[in-house]
C-alpha positions as CSV (number, residue, x, y, z in Angstrom):
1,X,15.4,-9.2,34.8
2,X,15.8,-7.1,31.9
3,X,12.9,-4.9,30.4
4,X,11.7,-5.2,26.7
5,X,11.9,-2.4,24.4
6,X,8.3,-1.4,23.2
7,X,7.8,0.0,19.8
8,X,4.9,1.6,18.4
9,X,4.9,-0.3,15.5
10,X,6.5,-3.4,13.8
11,X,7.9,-1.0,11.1
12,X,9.8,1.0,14.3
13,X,11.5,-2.7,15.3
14,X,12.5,-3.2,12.4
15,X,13.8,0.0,10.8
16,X,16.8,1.9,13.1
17,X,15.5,5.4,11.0
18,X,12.1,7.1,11.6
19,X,12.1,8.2,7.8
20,X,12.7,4.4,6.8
21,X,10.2,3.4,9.8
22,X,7.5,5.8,8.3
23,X,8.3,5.5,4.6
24,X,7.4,1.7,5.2
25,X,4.0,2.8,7.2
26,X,2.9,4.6,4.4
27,X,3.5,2.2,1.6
28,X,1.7,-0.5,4.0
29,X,-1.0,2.2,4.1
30,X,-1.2,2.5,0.5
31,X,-1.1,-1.0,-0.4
32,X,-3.7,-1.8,1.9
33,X,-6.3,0.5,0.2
34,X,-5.5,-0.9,-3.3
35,X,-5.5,-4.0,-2.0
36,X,-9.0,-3.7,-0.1
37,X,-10.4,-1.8,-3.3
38,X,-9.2,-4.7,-5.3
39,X,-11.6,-6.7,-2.9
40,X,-14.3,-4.4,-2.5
41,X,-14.4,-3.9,-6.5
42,X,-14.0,-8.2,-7.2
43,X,-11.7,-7.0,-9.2
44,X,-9.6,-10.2,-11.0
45,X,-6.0,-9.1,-10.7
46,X,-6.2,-8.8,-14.7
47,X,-8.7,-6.4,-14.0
48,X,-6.9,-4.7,-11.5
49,X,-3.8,-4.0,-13.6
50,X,-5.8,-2.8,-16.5
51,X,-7.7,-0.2,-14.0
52,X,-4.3,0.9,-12.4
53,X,-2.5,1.3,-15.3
54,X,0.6,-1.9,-14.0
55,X,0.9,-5.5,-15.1
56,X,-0.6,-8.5,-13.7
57,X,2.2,-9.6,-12.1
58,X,2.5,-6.3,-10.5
59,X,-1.2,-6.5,-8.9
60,X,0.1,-10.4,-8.0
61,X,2.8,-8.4,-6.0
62,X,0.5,-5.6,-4.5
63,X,-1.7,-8.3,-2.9
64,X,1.2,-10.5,-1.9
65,X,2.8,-7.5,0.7
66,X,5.4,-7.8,-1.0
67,X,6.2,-4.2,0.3
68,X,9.9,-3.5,-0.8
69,X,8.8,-3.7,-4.6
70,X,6.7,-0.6,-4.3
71,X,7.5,3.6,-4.4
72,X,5.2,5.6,-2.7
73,X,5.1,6.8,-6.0
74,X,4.1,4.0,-8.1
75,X,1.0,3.0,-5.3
76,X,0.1,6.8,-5.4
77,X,0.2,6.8,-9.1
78,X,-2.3,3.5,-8.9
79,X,-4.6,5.0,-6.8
80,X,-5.1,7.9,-9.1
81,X,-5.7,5.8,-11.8
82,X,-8.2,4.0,-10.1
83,X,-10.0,7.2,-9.0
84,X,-8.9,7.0,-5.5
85,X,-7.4,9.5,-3.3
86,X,-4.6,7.9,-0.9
87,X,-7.2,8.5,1.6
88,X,-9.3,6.0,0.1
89,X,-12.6,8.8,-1.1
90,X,-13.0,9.5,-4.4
91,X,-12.5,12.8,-5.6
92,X,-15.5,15.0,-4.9
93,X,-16.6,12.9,-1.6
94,X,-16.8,13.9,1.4
């Protein structure tokens, strides 16, 4: 019998690099919080773009995971725009 190797995360199993492996946990991260603000805010995806500062289809992308479209920068640079730190507070909050 042979024993399974365990990985923290799926982003581990999938990536052979830890950089790669985290570089993908952050942008999941990220796009989570835009994603949930999105929601939180009823936001249309229109909406959304025109508060991040991106197209529609680009929102349409954000909400579909599609994960290997974004830079950290780009989803940093959106959360900015909307206000948002990539801790998900507003600036000033505690």
């Amino acid at each position: 019998m042979t024993t399974a190797k365990r990985w923290q995360s799926v982003w581990d199993a999938i990536e052979e690099q830890p950089f790669e492996a985290e570089h993908l946990k952050v942008r999941a991260a990220l796009m989570a919080e835009l994603a949930a603000y999105i929601d939180q805010e009823g936001l249309t995806q229109a909406q959304a773009a025109r508060r991040f500062g991106v197209t529609q289809p680009r929102i349409s992308d954000l909400v579909r995971g599609k994960i290997d479209l974004f830079s950290i920068d780009a989803l940093v640079n959106m959360l900015s725009a909307a206000g948002l730190h990539p801790e998900g507070r507003a600036p000033g909050s505690p």
